[in-house]
Jmol script that loads the backbone (N, CA, C; Angstrom):
load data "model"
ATOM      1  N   UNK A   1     -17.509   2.259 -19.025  1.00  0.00           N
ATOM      2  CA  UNK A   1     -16.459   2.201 -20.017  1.00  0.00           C
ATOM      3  C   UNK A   1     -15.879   0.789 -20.041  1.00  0.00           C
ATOM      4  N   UNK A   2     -15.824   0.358 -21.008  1.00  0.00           N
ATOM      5  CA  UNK A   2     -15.097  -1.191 -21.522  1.00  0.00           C
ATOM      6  C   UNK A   2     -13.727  -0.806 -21.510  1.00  0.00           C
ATOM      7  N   UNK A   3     -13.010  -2.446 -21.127  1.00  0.00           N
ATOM      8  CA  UNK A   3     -11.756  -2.246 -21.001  1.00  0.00           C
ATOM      9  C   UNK A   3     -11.487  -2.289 -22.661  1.00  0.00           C
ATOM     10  N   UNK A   4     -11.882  -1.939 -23.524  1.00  0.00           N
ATOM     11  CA  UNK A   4     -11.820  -1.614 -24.974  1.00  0.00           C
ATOM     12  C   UNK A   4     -10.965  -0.494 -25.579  1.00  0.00           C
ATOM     13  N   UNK A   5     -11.560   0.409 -23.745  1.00  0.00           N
ATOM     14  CA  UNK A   5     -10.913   1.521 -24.135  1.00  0.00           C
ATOM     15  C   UNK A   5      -9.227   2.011 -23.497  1.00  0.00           C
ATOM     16  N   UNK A   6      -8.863   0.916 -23.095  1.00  0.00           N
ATOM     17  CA  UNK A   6      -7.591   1.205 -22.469  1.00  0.00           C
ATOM     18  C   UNK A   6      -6.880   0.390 -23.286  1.00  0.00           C
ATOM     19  N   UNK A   7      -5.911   0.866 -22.798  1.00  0.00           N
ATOM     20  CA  UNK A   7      -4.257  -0.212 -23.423  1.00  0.00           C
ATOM     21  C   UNK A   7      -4.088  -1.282 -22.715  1.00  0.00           C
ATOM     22  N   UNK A   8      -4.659  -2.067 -22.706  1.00  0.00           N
ATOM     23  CA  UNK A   8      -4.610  -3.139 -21.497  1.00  0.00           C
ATOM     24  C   UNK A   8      -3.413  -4.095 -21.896  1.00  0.00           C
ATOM     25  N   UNK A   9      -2.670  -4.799 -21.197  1.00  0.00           N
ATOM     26  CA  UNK A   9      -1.690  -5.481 -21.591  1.00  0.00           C
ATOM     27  C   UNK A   9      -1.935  -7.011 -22.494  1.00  0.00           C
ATOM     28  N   UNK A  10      -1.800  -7.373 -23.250  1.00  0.00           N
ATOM     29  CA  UNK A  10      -1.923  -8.507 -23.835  1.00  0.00           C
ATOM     30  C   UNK A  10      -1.515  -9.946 -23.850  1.00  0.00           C
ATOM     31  N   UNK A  11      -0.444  -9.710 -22.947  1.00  0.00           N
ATOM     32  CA  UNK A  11       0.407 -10.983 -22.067  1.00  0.00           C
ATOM     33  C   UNK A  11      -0.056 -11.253 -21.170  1.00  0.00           C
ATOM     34  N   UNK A  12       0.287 -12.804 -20.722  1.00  0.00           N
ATOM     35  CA  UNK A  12       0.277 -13.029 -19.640  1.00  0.00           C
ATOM     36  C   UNK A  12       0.569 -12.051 -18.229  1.00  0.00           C
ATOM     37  N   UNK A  13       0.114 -11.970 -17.364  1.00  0.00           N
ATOM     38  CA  UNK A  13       0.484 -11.481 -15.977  1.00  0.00           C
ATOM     39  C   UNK A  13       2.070 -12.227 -15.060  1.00  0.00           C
ATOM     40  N   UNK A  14       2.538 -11.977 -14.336  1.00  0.00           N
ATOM     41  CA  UNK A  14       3.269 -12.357 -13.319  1.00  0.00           C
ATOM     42  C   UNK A  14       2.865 -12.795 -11.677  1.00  0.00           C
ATOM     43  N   UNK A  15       3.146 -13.616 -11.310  1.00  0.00           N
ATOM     44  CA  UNK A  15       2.602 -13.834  -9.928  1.00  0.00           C
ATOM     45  C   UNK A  15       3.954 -13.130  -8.807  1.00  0.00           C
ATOM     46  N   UNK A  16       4.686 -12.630  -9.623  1.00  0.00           N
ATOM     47  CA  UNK A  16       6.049 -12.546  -8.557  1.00  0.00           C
ATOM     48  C   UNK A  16       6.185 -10.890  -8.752  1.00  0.00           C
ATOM     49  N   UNK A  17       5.819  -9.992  -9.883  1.00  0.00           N
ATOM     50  CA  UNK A  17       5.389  -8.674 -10.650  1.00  0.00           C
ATOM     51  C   UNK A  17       4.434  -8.066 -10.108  1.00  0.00           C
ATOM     52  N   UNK A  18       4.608  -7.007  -9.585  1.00  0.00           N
ATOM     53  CA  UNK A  18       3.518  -6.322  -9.337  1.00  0.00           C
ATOM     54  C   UNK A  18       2.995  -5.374  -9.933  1.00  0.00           C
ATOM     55  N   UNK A  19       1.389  -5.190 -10.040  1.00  0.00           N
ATOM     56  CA  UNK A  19       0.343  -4.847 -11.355  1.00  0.00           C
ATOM     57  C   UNK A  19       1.189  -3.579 -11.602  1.00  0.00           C
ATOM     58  N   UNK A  20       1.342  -3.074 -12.496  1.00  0.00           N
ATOM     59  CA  UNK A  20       1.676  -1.840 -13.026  1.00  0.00           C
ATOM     60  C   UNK A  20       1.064  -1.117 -13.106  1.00  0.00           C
ATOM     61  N   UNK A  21       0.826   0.661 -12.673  1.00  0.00           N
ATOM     62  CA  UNK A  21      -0.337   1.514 -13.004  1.00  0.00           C
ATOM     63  C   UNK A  21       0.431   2.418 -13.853  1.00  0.00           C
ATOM     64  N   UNK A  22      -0.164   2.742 -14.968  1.00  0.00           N
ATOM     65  CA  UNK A  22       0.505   4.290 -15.368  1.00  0.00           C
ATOM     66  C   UNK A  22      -0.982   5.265 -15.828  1.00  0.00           C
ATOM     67  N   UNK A  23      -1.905   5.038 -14.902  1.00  0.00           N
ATOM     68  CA  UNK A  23      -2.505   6.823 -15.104  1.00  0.00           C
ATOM     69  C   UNK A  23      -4.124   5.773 -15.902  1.00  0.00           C
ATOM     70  N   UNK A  24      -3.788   4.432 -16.498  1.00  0.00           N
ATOM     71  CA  UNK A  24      -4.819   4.243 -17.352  1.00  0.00           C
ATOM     72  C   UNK A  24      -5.030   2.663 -16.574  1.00  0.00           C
ATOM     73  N   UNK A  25      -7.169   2.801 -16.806  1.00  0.00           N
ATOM     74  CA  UNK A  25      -7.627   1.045 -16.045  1.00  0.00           C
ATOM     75  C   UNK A  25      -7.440   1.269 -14.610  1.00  0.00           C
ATOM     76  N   UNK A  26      -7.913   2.334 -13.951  1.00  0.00           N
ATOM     77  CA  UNK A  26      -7.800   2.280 -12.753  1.00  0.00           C
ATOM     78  C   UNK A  26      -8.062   0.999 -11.886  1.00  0.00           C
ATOM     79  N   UNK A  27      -9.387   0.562 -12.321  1.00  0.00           N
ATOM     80  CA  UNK A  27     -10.477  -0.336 -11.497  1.00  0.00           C
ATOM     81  C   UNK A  27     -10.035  -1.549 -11.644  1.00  0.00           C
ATOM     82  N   UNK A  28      -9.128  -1.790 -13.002  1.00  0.00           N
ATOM     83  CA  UNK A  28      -8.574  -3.333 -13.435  1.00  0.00           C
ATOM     84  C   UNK A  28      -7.465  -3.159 -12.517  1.00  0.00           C
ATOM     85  N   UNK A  29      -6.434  -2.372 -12.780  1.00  0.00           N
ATOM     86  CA  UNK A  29      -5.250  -2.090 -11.588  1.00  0.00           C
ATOM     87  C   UNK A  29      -5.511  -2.162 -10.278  1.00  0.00           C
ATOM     88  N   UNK A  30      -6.520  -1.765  -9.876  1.00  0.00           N
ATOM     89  CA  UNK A  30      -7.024  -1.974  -8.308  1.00  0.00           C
ATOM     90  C   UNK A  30      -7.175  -3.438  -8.034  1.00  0.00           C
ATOM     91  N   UNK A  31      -7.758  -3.948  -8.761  1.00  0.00           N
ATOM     92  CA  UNK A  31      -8.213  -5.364  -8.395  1.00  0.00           C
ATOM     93  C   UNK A  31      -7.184  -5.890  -8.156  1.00  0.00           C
ATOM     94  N   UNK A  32      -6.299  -5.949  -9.446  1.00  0.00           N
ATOM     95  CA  UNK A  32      -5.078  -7.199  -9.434  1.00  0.00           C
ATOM     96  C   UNK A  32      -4.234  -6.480  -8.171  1.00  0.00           C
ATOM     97  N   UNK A  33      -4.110  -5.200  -7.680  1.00  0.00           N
ATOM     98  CA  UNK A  33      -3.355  -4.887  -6.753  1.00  0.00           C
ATOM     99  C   UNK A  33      -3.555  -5.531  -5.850  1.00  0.00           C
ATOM    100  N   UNK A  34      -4.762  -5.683  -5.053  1.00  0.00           N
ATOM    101  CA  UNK A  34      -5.496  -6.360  -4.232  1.00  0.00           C
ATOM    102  C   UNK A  34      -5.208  -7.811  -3.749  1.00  0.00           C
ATOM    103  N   UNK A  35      -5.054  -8.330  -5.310  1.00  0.00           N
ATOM    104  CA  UNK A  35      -4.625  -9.876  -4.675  1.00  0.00           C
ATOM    105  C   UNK A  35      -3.611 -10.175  -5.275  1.00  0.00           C
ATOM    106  N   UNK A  36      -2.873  -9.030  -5.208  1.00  0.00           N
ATOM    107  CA  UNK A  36      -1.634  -9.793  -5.253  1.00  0.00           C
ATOM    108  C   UNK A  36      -0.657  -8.977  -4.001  1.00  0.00           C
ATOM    109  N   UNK A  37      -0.943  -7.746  -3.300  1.00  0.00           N
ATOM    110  CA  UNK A  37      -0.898  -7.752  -1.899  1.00  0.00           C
ATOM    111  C   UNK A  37      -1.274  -8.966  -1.361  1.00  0.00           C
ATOM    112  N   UNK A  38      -2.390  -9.262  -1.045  1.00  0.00           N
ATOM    113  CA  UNK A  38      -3.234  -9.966  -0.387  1.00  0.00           C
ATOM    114  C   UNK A  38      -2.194 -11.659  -0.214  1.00  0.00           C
ATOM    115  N   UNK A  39      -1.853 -11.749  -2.327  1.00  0.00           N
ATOM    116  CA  UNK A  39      -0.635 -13.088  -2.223  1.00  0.00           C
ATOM    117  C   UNK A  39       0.591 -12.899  -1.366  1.00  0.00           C
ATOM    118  N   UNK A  40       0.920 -11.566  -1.340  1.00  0.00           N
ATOM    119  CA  UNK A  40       2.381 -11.421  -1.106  1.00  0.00           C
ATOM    120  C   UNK A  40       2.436 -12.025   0.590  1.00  0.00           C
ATOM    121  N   UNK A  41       1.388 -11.218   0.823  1.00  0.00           N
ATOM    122  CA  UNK A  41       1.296 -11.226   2.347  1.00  0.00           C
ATOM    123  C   UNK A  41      -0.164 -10.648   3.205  1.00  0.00           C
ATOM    124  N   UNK A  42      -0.870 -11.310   3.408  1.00  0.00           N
ATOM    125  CA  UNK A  42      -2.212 -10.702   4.157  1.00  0.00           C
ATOM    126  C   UNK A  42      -1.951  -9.450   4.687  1.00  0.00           C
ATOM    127  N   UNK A  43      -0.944  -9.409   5.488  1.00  0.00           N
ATOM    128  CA  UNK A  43      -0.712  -8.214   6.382  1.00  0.00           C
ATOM    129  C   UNK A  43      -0.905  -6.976   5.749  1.00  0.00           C
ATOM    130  N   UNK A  44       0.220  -7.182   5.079  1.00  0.00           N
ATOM    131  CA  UNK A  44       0.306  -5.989   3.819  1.00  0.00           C
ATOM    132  C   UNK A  44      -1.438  -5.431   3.163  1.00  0.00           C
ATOM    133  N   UNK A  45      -2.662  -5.991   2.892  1.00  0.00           N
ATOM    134  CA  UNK A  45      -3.516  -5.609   2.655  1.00  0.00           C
ATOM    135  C   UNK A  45      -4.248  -5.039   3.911  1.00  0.00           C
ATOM    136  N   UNK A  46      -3.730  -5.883   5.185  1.00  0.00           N
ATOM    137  CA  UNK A  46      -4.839  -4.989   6.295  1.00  0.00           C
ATOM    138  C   UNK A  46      -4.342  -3.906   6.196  1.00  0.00           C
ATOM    139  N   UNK A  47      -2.769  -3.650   6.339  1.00  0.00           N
ATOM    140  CA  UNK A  47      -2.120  -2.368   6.211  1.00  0.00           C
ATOM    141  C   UNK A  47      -2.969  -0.715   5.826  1.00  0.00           C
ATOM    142  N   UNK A  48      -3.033  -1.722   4.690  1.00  0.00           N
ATOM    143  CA  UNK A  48      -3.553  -0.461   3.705  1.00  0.00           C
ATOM    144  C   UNK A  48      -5.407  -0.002   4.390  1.00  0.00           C
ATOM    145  N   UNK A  49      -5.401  -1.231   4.685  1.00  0.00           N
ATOM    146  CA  UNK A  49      -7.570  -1.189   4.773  1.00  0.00           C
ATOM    147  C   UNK A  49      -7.393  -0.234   6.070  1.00  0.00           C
ATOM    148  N   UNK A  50      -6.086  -0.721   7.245  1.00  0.00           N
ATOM    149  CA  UNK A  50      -6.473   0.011   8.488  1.00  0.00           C
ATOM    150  C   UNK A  50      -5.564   1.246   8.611  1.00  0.00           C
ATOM    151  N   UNK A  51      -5.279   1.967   7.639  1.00  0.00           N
ATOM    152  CA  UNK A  51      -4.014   2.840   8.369  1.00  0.00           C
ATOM    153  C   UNK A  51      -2.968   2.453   8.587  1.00  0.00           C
ATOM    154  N   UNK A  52      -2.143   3.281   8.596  1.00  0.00           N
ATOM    155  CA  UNK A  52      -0.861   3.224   9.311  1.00  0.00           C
ATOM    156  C   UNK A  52      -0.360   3.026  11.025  1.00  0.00           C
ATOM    157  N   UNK A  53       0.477   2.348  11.050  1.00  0.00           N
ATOM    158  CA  UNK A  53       0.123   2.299  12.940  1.00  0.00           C
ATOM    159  C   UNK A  53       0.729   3.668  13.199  1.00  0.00           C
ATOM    160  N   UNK A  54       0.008   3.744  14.575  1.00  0.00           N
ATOM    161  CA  UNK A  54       0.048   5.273  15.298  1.00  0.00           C
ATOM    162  C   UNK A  54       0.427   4.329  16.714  1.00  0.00           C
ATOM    163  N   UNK A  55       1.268   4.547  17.425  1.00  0.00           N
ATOM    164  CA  UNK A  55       1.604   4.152  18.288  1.00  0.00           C
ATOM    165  C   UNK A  55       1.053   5.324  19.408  1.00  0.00           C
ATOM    166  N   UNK A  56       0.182   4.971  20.575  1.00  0.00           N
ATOM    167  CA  UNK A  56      -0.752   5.979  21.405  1.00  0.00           C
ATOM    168  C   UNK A  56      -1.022   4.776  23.262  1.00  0.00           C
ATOM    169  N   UNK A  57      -1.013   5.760  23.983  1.00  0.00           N
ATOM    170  CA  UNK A  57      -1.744   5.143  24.747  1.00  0.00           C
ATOM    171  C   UNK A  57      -2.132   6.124  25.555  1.00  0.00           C
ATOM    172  N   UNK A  58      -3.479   5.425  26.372  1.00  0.00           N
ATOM    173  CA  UNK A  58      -4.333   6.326  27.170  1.00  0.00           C
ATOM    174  C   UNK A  58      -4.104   6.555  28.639  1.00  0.00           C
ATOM    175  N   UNK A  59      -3.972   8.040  29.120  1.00  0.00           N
ATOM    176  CA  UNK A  59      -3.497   8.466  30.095  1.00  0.00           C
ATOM    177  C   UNK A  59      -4.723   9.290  30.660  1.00  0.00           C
ATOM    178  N   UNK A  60      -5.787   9.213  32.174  1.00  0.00           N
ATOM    179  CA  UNK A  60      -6.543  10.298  32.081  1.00  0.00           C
ATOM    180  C   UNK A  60      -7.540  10.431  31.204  1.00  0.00           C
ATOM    181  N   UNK A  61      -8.124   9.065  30.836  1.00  0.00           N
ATOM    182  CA  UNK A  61      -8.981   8.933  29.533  1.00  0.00           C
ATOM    183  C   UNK A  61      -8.771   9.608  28.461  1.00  0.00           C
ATOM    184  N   UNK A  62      -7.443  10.203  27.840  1.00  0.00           N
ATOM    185  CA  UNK A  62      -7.214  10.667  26.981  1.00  0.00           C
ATOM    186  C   UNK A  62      -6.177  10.181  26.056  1.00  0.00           C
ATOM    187  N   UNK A  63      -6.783  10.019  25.070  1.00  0.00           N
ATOM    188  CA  UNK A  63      -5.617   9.115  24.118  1.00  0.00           C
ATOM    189  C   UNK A  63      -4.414   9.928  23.630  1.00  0.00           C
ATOM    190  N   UNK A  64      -3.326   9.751  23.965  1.00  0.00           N
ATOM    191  CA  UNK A  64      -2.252  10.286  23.237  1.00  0.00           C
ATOM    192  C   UNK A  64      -0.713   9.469  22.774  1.00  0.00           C
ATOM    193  N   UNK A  65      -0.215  10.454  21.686  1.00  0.00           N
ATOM    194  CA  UNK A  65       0.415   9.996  20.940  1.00  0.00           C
ATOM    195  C   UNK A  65       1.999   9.245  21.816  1.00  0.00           C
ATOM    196  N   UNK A  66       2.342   8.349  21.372  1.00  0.00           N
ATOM    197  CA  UNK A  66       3.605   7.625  22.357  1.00  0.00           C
ATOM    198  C   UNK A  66       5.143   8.341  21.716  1.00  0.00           C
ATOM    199  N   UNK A  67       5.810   9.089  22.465  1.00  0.00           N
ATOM    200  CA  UNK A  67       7.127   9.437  21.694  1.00  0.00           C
ATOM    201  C   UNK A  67       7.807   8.614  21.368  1.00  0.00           C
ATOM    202  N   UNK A  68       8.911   9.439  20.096  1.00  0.00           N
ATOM    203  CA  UNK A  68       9.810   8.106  19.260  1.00  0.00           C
ATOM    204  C   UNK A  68      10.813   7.624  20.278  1.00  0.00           C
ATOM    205  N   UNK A  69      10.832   7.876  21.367  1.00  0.00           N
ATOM    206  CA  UNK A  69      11.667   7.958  22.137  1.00  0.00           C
ATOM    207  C   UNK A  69      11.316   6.379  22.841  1.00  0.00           C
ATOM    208  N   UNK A  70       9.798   6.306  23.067  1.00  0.00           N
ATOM    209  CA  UNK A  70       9.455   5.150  23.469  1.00  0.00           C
ATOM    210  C   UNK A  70       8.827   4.185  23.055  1.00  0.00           C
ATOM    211  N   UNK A  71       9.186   3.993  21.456  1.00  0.00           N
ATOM    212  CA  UNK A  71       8.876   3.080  20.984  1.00  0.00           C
ATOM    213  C   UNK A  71       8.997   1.573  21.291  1.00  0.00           C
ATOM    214  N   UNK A  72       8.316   0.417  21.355  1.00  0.00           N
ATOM    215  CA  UNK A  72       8.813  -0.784  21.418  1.00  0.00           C
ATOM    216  C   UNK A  72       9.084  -1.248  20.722  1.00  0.00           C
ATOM    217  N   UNK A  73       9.777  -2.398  20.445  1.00  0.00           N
ATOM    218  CA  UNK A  73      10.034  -3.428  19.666  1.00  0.00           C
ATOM    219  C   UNK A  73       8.837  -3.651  18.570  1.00  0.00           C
ATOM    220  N   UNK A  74       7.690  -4.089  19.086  1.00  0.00           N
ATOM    221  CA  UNK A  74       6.633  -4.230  18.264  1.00  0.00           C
ATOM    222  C   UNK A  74       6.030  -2.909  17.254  1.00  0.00           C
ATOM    223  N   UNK A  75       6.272  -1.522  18.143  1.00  0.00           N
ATOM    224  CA  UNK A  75       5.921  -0.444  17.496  1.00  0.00           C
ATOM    225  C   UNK A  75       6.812  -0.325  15.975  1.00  0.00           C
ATOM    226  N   UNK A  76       7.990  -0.891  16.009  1.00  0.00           N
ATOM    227  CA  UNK A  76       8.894  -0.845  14.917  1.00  0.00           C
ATOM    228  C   UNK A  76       8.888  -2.181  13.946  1.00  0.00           C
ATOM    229  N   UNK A  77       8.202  -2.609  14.473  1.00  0.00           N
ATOM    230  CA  UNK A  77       7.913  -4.024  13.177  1.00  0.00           C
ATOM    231  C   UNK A  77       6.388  -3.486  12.941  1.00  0.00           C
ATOM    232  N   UNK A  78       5.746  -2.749  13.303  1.00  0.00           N
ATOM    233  CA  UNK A  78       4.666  -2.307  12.555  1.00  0.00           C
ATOM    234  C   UNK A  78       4.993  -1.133  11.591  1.00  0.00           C
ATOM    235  N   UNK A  79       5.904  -0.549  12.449  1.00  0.00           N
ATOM    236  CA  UNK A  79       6.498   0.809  11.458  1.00  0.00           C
ATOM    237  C   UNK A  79       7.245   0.426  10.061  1.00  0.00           C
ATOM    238  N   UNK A  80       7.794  -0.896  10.028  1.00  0.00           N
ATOM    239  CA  UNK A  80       8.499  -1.738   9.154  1.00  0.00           C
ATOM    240  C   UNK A  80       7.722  -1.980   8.274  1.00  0.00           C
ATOM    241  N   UNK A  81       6.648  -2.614   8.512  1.00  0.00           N
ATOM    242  CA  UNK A  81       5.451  -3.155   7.750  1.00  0.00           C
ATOM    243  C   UNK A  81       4.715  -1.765   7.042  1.00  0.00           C
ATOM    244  N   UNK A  82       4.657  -0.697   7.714  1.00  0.00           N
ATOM    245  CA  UNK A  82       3.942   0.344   7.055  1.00  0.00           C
ATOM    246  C   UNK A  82       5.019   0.565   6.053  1.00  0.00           C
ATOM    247  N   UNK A  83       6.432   0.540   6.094  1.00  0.00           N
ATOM    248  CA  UNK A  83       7.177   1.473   4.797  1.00  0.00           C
ATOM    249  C   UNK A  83       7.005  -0.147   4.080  1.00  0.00           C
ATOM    250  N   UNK A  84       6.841  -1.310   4.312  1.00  0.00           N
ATOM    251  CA  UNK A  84       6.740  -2.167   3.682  1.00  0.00           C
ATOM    252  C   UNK A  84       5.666  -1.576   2.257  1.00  0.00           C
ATOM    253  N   UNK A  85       4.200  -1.612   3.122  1.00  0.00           N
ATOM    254  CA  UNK A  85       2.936  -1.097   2.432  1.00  0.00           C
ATOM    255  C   UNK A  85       3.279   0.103   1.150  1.00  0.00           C
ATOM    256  N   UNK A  86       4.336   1.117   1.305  1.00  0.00           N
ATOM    257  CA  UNK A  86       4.109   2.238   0.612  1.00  0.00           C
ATOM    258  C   UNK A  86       5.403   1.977  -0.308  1.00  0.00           C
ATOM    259  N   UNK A  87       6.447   0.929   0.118  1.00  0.00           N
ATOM    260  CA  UNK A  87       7.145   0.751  -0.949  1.00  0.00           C
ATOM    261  C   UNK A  87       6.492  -0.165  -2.315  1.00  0.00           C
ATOM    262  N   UNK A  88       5.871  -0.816  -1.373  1.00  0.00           N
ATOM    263  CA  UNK A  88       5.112  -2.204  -2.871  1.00  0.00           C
ATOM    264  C   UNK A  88       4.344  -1.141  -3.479  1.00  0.00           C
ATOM    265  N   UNK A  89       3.139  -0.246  -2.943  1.00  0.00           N
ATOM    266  CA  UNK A  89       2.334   0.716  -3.567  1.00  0.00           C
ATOM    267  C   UNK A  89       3.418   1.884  -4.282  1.00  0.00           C
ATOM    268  N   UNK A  90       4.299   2.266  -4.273  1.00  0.00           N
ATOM    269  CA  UNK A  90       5.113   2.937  -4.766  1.00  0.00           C
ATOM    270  C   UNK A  90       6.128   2.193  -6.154  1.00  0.00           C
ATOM    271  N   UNK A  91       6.459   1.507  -6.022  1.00  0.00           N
ATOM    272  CA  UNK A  91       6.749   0.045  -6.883  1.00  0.00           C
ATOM    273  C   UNK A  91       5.963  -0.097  -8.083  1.00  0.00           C
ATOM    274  N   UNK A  92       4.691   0.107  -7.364  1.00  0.00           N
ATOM    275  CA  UNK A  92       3.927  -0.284  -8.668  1.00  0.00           C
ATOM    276  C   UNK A  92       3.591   0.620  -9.937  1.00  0.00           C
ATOM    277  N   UNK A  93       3.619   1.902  -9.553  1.00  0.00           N
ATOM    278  CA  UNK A  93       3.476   3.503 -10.268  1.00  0.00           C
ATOM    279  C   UNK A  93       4.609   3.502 -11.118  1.00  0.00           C
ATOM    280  N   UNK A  94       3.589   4.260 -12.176  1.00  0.00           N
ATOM    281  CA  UNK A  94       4.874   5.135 -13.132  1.00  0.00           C
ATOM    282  C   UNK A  94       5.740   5.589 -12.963  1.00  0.00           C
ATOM    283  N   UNK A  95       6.041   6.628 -13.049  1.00  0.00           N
ATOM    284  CA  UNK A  95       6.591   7.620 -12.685  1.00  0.00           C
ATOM    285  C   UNK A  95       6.266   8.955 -12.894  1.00  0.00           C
ATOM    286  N   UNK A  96       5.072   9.056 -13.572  1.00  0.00           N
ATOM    287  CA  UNK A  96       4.436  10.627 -14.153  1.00  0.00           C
ATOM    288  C   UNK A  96       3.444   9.957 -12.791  1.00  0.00           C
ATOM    289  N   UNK A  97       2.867   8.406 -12.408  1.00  0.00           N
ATOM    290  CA  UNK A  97       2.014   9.146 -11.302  1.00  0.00           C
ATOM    291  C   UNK A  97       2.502   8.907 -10.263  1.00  0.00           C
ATOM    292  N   UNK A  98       3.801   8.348  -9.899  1.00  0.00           N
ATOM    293  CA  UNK A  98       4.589   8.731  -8.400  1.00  0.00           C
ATOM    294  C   UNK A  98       4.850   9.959  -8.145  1.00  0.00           C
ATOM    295  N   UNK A  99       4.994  10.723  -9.576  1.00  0.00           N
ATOM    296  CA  UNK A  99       5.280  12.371  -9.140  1.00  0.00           C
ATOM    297  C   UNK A  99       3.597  13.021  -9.045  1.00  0.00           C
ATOM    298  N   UNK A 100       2.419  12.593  -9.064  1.00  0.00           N
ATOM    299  CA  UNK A 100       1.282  13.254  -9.106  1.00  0.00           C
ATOM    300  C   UNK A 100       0.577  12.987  -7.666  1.00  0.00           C
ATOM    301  N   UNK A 101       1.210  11.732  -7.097  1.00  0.00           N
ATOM    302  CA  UNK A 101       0.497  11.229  -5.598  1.00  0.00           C
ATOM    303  C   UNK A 101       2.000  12.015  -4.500  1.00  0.00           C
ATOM    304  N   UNK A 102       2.887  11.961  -5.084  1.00  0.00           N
ATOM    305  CA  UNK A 102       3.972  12.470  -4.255  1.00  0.00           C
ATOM    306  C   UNK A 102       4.264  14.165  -4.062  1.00  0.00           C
ATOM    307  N   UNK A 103       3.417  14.961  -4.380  1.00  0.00           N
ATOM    308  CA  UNK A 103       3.647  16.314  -4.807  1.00  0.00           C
ATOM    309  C   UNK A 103       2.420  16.884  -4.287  1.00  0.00           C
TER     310      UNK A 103
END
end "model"
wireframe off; spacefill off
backbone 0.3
color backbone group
């Protein structure tokens, strides 16, 4: 399918704006999402590529989960960075599809 068939925007873009999705141009929306995470901040794209941090360590060769109780310092600037990740991705949605990924 050609971007012929979408409503694609006709203006210029923003470097400071982030891509807009509403439901149409998935694959064009993906891209520009991409690098313009990627501009905002590298981090922010590993974010997304690796998961969310899970804070764990291994006891007994068995990996388990670390309570909120004992979080570190670092565990919470990653936890920072993850609501970072889902606010910009949240930011960028409609609102017919923040209510379709949120539900």
């Amino acid at each position: 399918m050609t971007t012929a068939n979408y409503n694609v925007q006709n203006e210029g873009t923003s470097t400071s704006r982030l891509p807009f999705f509403d439901g149409n141009c998935y694959i064009y929306w993906k891209v520009r999402m991409v690098i313009y995470l990627k501009y905002i901040d590298y981090n922010l794209w590993l974010f997304i590529k690796n998961g969310p941090h899970k804070p764990t360590k291994i006891e007994n060769d068995i990996m388990i989960h670390i309570p909120r109780t004992k979080y570190t310092d670092n565990d919470k600037k990653l936890f920072s960075m993850d609501a970072k990740v889902v606010n910009t991705l949240y930011c960028a949605l409609s609102i017919s599809e923040f209510n379709r990924i949120s539900s």
